[in-house]
Backbone as CSV, one residue per row, in Angstrom:
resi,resn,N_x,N_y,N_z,CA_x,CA_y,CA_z,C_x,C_y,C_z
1,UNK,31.256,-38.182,7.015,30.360,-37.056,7.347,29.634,-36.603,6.076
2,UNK,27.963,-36.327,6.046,27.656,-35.754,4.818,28.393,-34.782,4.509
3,UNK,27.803,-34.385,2.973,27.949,-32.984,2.414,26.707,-31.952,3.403
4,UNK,27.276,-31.163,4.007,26.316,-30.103,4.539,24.957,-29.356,3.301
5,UNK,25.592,-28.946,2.281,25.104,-28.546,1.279,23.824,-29.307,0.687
6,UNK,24.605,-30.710,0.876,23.716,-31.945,0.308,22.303,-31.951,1.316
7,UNK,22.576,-32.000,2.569,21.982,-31.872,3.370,20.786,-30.694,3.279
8,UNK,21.749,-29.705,3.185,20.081,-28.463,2.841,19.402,-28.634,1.623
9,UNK,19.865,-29.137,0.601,19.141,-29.359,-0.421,18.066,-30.214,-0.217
10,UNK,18.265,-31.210,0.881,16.924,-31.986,0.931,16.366,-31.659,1.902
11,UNK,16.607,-31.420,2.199,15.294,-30.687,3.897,14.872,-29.706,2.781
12,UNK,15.269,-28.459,1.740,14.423,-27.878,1.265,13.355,-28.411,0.334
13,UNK,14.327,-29.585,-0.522,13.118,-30.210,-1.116,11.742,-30.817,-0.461
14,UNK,12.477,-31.098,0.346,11.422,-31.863,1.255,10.110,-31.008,1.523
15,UNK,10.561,-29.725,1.948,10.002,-28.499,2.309,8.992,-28.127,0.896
16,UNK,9.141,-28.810,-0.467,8.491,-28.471,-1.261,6.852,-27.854,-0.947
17,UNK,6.634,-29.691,-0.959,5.206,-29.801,-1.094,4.195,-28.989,-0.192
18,UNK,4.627,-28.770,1.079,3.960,-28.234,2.011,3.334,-26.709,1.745
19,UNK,4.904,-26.161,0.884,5.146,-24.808,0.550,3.595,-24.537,-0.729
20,UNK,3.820,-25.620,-1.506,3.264,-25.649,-2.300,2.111,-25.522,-2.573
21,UNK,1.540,-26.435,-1.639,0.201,-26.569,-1.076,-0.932,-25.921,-0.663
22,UNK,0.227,-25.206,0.320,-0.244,-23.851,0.845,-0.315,-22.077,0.243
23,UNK,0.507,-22.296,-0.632,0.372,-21.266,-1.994,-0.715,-21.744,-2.762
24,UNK,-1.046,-22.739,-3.171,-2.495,-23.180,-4.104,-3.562,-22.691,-3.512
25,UNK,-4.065,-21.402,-3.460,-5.023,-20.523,-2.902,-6.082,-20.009,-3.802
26,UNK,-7.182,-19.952,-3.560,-7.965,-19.173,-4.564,-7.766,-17.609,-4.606
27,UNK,-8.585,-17.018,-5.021,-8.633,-15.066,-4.705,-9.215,-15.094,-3.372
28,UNK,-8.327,-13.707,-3.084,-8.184,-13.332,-1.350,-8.940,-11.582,-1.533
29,UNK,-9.675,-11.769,-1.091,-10.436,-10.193,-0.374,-10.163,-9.988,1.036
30,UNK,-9.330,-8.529,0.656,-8.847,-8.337,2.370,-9.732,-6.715,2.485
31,UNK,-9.932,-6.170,3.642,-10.016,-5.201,4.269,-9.277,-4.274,5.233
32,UNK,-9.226,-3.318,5.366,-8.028,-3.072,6.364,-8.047,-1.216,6.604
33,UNK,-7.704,-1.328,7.525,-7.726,0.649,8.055,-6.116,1.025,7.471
34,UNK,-5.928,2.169,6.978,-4.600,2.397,6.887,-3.995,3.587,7.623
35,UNK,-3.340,3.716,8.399,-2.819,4.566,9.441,-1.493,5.370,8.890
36,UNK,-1.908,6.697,8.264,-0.583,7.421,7.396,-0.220,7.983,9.434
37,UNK,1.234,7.420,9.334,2.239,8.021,10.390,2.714,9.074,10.370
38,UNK,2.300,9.922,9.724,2.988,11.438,9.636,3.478,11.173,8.107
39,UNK,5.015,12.392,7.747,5.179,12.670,6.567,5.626,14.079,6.097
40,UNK,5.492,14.147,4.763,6.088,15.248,4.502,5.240,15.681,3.578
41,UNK,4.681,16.912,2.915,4.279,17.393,1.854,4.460,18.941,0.932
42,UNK,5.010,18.835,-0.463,5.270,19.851,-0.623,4.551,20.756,-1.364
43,UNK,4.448,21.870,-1.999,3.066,21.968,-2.367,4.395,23.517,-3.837
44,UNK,4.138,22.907,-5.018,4.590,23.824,-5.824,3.349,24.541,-6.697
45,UNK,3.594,26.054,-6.823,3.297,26.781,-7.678,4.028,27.816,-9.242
46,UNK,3.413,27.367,-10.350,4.315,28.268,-11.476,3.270,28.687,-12.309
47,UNK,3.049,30.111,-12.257,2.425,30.956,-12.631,2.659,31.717,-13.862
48,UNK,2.536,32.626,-14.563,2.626,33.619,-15.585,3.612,34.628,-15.322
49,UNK,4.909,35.164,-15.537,5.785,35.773,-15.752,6.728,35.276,-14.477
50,UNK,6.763,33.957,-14.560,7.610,33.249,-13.253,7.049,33.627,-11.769
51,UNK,6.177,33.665,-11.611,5.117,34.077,-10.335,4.703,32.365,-10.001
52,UNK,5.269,32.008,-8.593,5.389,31.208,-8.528,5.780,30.948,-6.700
53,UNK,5.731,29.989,-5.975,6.634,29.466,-5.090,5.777,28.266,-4.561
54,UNK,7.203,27.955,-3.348,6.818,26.335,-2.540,6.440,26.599,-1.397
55,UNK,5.887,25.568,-1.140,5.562,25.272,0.437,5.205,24.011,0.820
56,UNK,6.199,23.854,1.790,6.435,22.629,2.448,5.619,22.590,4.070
57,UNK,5.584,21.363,4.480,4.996,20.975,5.674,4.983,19.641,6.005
58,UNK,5.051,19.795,7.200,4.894,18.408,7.982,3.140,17.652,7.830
59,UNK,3.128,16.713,8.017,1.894,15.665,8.080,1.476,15.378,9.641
60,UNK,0.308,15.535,9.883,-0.010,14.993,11.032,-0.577,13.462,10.664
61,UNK,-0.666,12.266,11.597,-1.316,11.173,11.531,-2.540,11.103,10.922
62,UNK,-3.029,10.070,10.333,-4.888,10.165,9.661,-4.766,8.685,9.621
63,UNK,-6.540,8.609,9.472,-6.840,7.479,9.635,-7.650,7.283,7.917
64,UNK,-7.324,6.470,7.351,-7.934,5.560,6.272,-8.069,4.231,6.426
65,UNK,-9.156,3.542,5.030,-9.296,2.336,5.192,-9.251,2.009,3.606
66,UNK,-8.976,0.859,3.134,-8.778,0.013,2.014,-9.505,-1.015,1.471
67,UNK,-9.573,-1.694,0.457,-10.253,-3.283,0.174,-9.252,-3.174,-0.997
68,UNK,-8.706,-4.761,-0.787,-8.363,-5.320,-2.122,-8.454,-6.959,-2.450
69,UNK,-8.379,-7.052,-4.092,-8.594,-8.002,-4.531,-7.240,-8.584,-5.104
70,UNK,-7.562,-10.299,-4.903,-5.569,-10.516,-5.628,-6.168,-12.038,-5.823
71,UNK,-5.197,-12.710,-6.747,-5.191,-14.077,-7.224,-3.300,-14.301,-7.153
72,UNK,-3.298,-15.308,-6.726,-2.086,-15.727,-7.020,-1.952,-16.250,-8.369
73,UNK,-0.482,-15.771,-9.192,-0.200,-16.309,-10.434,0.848,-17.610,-10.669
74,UNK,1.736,-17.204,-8.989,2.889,-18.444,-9.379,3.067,-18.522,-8.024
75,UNK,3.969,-19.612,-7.669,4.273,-20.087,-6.095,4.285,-19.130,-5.146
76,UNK,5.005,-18.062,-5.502,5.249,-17.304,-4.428,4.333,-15.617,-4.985
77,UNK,3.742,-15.657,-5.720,3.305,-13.984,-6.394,2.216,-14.028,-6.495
78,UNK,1.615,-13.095,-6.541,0.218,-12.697,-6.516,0.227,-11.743,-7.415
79,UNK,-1.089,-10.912,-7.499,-1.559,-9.667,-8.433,-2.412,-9.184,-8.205
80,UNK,-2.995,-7.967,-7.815,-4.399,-7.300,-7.531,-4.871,-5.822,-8.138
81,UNK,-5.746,-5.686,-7.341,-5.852,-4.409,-7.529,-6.692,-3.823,-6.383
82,UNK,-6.481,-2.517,-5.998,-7.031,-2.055,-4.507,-7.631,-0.637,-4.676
83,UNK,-8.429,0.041,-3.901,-8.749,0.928,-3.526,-8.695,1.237,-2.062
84,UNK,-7.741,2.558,-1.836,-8.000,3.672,-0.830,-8.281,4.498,-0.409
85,UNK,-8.718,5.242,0.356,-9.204,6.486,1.205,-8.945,6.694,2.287
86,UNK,-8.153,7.941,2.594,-7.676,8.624,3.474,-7.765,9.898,3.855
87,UNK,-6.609,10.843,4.559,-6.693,12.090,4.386,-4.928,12.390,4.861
88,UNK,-5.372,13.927,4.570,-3.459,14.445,4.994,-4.467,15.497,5.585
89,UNK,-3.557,15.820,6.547,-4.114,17.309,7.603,-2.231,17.525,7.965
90,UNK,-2.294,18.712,7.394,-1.217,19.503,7.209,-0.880,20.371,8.636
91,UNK,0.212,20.097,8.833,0.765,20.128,10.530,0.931,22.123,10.940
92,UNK,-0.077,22.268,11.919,-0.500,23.334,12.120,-1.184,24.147,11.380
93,UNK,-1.800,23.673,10.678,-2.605,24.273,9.278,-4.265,24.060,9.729
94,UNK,-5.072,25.351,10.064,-6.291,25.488,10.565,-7.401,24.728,9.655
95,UNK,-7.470,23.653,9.175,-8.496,23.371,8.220,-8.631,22.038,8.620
96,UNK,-9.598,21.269,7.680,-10.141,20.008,8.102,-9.020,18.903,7.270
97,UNK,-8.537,17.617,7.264,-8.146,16.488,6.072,-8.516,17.176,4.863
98,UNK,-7.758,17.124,3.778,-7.377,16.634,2.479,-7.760,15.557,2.330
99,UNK,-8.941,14.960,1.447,-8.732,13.464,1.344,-8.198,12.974,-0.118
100,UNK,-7.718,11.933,0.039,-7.445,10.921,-1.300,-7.875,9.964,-1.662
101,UNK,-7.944,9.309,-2.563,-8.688,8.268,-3.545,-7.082,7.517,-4.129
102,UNK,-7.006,6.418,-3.250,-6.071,5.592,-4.739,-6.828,4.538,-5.728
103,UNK,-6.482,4.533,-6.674,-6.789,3.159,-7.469,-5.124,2.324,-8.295
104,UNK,-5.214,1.583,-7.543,-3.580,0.893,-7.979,-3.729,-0.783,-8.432
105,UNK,-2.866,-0.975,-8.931,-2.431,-2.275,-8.908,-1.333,-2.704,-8.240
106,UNK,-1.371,-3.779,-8.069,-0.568,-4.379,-7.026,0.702,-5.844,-7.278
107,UNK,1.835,-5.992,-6.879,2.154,-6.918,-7.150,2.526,-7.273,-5.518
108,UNK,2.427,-8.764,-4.816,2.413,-9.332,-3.884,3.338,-10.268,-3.796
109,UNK,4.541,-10.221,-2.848,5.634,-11.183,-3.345,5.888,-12.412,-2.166
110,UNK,6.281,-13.824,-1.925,6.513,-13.874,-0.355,6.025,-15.623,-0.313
111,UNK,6.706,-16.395,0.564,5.880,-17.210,0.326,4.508,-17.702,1.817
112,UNK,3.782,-18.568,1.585,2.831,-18.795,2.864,3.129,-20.307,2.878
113,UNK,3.701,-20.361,4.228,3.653,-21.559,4.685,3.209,-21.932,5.859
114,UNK,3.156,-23.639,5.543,1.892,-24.273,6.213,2.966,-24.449,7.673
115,UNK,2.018,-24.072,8.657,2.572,-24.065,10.046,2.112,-25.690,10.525
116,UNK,0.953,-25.899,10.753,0.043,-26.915,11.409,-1.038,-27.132,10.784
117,UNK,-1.379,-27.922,9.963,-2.921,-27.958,10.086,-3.243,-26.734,8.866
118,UNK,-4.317,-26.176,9.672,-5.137,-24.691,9.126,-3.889,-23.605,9.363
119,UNK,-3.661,-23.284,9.875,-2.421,-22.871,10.748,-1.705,-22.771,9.314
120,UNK,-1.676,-21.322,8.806,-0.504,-20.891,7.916,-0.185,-19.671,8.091
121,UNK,1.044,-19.061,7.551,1.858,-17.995,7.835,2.485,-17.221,6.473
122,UNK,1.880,-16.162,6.478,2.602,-15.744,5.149,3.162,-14.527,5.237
123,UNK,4.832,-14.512,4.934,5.653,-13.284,5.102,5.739,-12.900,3.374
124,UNK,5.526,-11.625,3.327,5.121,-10.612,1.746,5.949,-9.122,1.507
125,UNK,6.276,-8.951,-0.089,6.508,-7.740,0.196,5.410,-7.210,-0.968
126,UNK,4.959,-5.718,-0.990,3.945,-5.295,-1.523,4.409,-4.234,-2.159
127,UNK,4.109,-3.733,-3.657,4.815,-3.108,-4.766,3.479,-2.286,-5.512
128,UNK,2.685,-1.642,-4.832,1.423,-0.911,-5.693,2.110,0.136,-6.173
129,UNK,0.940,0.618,-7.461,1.165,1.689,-8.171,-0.177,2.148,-8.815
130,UNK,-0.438,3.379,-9.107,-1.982,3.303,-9.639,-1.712,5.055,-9.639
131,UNK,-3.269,5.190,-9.842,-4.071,6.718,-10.207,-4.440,7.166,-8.639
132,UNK,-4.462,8.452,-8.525,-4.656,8.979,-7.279,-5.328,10.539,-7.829
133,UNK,-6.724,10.687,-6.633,-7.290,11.622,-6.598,-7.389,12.350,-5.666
134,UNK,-7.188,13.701,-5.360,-6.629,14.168,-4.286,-8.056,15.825,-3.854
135,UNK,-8.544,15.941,-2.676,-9.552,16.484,-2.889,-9.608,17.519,-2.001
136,UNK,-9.108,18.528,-2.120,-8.216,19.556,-0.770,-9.724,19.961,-0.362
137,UNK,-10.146,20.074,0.952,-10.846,20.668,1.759,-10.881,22.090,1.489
138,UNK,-11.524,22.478,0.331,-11.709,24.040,0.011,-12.438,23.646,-1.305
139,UNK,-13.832,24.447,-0.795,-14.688,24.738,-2.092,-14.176,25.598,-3.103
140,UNK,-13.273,26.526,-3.005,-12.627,26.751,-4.369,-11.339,26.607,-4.525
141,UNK,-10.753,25.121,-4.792,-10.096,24.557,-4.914,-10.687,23.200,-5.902
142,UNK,-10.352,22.710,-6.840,-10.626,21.784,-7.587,-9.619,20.443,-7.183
143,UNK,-10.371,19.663,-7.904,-9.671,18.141,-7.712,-8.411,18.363,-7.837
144,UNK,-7.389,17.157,-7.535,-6.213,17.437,-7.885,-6.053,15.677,-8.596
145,UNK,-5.536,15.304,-9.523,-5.170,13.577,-9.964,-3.684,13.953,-10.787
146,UNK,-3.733,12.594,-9.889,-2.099,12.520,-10.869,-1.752,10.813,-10.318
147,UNK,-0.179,10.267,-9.709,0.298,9.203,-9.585,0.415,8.707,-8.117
148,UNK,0.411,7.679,-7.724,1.505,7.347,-6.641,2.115,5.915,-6.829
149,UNK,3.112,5.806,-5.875,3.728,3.903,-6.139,4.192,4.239,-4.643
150,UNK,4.238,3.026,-4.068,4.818,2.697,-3.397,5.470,1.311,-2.659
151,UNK,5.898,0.937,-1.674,6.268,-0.236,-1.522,6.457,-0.700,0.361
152,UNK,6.205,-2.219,0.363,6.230,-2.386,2.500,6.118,-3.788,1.937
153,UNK,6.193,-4.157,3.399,6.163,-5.637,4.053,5.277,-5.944,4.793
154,UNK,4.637,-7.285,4.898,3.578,-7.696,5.984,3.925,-8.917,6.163
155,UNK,3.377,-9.188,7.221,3.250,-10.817,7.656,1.349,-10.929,8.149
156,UNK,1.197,-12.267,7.545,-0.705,-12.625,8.077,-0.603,-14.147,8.598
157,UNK,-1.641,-14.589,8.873,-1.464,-15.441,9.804,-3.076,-15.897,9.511
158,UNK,-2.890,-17.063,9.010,-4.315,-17.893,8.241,-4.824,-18.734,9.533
159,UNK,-6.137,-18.985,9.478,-6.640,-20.234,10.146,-7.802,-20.377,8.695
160,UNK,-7.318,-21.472,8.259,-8.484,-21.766,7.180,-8.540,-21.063,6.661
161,UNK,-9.532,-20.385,5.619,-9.575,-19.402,5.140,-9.790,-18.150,5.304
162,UNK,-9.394,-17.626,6.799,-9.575,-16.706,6.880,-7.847,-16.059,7.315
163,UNK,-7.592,-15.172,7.437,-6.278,-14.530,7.926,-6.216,-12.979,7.820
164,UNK,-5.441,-12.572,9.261,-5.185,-11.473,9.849,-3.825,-10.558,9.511
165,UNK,-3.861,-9.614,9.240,-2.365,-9.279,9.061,-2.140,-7.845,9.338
166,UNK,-0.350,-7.798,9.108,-0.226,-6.066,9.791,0.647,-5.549,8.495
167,UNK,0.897,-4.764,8.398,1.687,-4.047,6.877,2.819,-2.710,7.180
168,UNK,3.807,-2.751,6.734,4.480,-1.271,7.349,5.176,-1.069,6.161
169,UNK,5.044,0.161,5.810,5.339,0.618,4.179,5.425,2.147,4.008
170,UNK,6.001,2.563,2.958,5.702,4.226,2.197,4.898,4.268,0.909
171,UNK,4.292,5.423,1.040,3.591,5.595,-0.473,4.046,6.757,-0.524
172,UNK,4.249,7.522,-1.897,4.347,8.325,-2.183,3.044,8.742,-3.499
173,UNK,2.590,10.380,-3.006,1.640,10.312,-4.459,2.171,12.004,-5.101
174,UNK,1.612,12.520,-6.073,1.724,13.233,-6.962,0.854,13.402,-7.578
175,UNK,0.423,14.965,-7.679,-1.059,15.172,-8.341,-1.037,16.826,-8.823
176,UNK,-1.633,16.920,-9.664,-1.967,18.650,-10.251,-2.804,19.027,-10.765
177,UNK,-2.780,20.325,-10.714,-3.972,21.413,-11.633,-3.507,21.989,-11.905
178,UNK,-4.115,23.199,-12.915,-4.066,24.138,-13.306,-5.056,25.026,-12.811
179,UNK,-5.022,26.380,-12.596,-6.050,27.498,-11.489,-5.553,28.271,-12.104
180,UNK,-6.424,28.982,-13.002,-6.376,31.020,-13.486,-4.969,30.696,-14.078
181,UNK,-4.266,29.536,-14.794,-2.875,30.111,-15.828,-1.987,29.529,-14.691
182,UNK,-1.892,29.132,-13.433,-1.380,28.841,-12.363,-1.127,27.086,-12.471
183,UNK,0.018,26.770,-12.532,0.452,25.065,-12.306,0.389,24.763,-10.815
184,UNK,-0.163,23.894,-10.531,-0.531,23.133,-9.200,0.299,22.200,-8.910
185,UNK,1.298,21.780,-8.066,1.762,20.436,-8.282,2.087,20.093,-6.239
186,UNK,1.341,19.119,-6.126,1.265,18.667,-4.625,1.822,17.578,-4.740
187,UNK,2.928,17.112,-3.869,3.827,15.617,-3.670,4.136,15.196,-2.182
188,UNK,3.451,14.115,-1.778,3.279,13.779,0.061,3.979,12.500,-0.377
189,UNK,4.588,12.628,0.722,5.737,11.176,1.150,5.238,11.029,2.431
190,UNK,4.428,9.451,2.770,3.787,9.416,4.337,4.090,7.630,4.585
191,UNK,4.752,7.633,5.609,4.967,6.007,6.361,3.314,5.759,6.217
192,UNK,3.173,4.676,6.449,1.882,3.878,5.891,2.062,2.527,6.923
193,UNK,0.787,2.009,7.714,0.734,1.063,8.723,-0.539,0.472,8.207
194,UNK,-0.402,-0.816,7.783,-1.774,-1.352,7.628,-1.948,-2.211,8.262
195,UNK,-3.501,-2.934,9.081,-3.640,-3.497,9.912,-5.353,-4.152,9.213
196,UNK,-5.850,-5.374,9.277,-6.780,-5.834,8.174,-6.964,-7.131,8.680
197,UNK,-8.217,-8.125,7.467,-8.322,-9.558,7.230,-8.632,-9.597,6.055
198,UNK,-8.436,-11.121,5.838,-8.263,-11.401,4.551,-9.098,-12.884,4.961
199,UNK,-9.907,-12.731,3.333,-11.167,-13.827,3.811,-10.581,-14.708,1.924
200,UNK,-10.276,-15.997,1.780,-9.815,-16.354,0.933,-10.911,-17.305,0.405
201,UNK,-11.445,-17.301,-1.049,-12.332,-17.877,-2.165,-12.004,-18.559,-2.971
């Protein structure tokens, strides 16, 4: 009877080239709406003689959209960089979206393999981090910039160079001002659904 072991070692080798093949990709430009699922946001103030407090709230759903750019560096990794826009609308709170601005970089992990043909499949996990601008719906209210990172999974699904995919993830961001001697500090934690194509060069 073989070695079992022996056995998976060559069906994976075998499995090389295909793998391989199909990772040898040029740069990929994708597009995509991003659907924040709700969330949480807290909102701190610290003022002049400890004059100060929090406030917390729930997230209602919003709709954003994205573009990013990526090159693969090694078999299975990639690297990019992206821009987003969205909004937060604060749960029972009479006003219009909050919107945001990300600018991140990206690391892309996962491999794509060749199904059939054109026919490829690529399961990923996604690791951004970047600058975030945050733009509260009130004329006297100023910008807010500061951080976010976050992290999800997708699967896409190539025909030739083109491919479709879905994304399910968290971001978290962090941002502040200062107002009249007053510290600003806003921090939203929101599930994140991305849904897109990706056109590969």
């Amino acid at each position: 009877m073989r070695n079992p072991m022996a056995l998976l070692a060559l069906v994976l080798v075998s499995a090389l080239p295909s793998l391989a093949a199909a990772q040898d990709d040029g740069m990929r430009f994708s597009a995509y709406f991003a659907l924040g699922a709700g969330g949480e946001a807290d909102v701190e103030t610290d003022g002049p003689f400890g004059i100060g407090g929090d406030f917390e709230a729930d997230l209602d759903p919003t709709l954003g959209f994205g573009v990013r750019l990526e090159a693969p560096i090694a078999s299975l990794v990639s690297v990019g960089g992206l821009f987003e826009m969205g909004g937060y609308k604060f749960d029972d709170v009479d006003r219009e979206a909050d919107l945001y601005f990300d600018f991140d970089i990206y690391a892309k992990i996962g491999p794509r393999i060749d199904l059939n043909g054109d026919l490829d499949l690529e399961v990923y996990g996604l690791l951004p981090f970047g600058f975030t601008i945050y733009r509260p719906d009130d004329n006297d209210t100023d910008n807010l910039f500061g951080l976010n990172f976050g992290f999800g999974g997708g699967a896409a699904l190539y025909i030739g160079k083109f491919g479709f995919f879905a994304e399910i993830g968290m971001r978290h961001r962090r941002v502040y001002d200062e107002n009249n001697d007053v510290d600003i500090r806003v921090a939203t934690t929101q599930a994140q659904l991305n849904f897109g194509a990706t056109l590969v060069f």
